[in-house]
C-alpha positions, -999 to +999 in steps of 0.1 A: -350+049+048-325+057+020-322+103+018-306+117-011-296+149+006-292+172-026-264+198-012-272+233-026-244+248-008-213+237+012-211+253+048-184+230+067-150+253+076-167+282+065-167+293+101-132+278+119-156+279+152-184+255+141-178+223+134-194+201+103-220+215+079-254+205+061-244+165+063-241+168+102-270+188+109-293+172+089-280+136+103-286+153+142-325+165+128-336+133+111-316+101+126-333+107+160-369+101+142-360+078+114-345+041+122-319+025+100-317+059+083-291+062+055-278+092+037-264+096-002-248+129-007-252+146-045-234+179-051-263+195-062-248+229-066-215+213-089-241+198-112-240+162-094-274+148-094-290+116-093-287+091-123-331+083-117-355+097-091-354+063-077-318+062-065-334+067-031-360+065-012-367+104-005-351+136-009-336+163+012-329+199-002-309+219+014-303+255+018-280+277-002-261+310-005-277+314-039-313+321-055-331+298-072-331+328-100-295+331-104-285+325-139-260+295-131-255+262-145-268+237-123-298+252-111-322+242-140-309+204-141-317+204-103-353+224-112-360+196-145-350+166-115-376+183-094-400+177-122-390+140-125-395+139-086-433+148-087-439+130-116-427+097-099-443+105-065-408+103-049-409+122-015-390+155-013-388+179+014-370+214+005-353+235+031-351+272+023-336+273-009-347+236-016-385+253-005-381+282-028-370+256-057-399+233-053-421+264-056-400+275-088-399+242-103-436+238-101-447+267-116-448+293-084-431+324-085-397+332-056-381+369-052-370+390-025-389+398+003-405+433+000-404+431+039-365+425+038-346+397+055-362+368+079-335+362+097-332+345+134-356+328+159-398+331+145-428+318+146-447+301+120-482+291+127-499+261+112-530+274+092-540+237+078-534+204+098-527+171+085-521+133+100-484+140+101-479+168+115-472+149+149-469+159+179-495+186+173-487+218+173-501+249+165-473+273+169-434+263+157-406+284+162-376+278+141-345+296+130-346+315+093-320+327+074-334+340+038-337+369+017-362+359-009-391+339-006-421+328-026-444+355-038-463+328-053-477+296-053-477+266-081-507+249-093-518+224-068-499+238-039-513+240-001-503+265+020-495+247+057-482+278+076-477+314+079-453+337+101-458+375+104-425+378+081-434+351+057-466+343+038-455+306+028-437+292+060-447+254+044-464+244+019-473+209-001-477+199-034-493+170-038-491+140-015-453+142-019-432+170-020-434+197+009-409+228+014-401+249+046-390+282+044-373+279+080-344+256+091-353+233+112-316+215+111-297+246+125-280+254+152-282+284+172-245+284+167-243+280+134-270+309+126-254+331+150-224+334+129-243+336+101-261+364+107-228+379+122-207+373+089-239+390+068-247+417+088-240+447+068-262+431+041-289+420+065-293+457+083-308+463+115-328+431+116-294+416+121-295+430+156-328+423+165-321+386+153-286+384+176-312+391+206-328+355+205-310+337+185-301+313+210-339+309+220-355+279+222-370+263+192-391+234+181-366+216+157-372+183+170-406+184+164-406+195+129-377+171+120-404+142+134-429+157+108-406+157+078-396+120+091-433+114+093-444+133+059-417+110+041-420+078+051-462+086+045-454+097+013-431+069+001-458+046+013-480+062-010-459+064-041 
């Protein structure tokens, strides 16, 4: 399978202790579940997009320091792609920001949690089952790092799970464009320093995060479900 990862952000070096950034930890969620898997990288966030929605086989959104809402350049190209991306029936799964930005481009509504930041190891709990959401699970637990979130929902969206701090964990649109508000492709390490560098913004939820942010977590099985939702969803396009 051919992944456009559309990078909304650039992470690598920004902390000297963690090495590599969205490319690596995307490769270390998705190449363990997907054979012969092969990345294209478009700098999403510098206004680099691709030429068609069939330059690849799927798409990847990633995360990003910025809200979809921000008044900057190259966030309504990457919301009219998104557009083209539905329209085509090319598979997209958004992570975070690339979750709030489906939701956004579709016609849903993102802001900042009332609640306040989601930040470190939760829960989200599936509410509504489908064929590829295997191995089956009711409860995931995945690392979150976001301020806003969607308020909500576009026409034809599904909501697929819930967590006490978020009302739209994941949800679908259509047969082929899903978005998770957690991050399945970090690392404890990574999040930890995260949360450390944003702390005075974050509050006291930054503390109670610290606490079990190196918990366990069910990465690996949500990385098999996006691997799973894709390569379904390209075989129905």
């Amino acid at each position: 399978m051919h992944i456009g990862l559309l990078e909304c952000d650039h992470v690598e070096g920004r902390f000297p202790q963690i090495e590599g950034g969205y490319r690596e930890m995307f490769a270390a969620l998705l190449k363990p579940h997907v054979p012969d898997l092969k990345f294209t990288y478009f700098d999403a966030c510098h206004g680099v997009l691709p030429a068609t929605p069939d330059a690849c086989d799927a798409y990847v959104c990633s995360g990003s320091q910025f809200s979809v809402y921000d008044a900057r350049d190259w966030i309504r190209p990457l919301s009219e792609f998104l557009g083209k991306l539905h329209a085509t029936r090319v598979p997209y799964v958004g992570i975070c920001f690339g979750h709030q930005m489906l939701a956004l481009a579709m016609g849903g509504q993102v802001a900042r949690a009332p609640q306040g930041w989601g930040v470190g190891v939760h829960e989200m709990s599936v509410v509504e089952r489908e064929p590829w959401m295997r191995p089956g699970q009711a409860v995931c637990r995945l690392q979150y790092m976001h301020g806003d979130q969607v308020l909500k929902l576009p026409p034809e969206a599904k909501v697929l799970a819930r967590s006490e701090h978020c009302e739209v964990a994941m949800f679908r649109v259509g047969d082929s464009m899903l978005g998770i508000e957690g991050h399945p492709e970090f690392t404890a390490s990574f999040n930890e320093a995260l949360i450390r560098a944003r702390r005075d913004r974050i509050g006291a939820a930054a503390d109670r995060a610290l606490e079990g942010v190196n918990g366990p977590t069910d990465s690996s099985v949500v990385g098999q479900w996006i691997a799973r939702f894709l390569a379904g969803a390209r075989e129905k396009s």
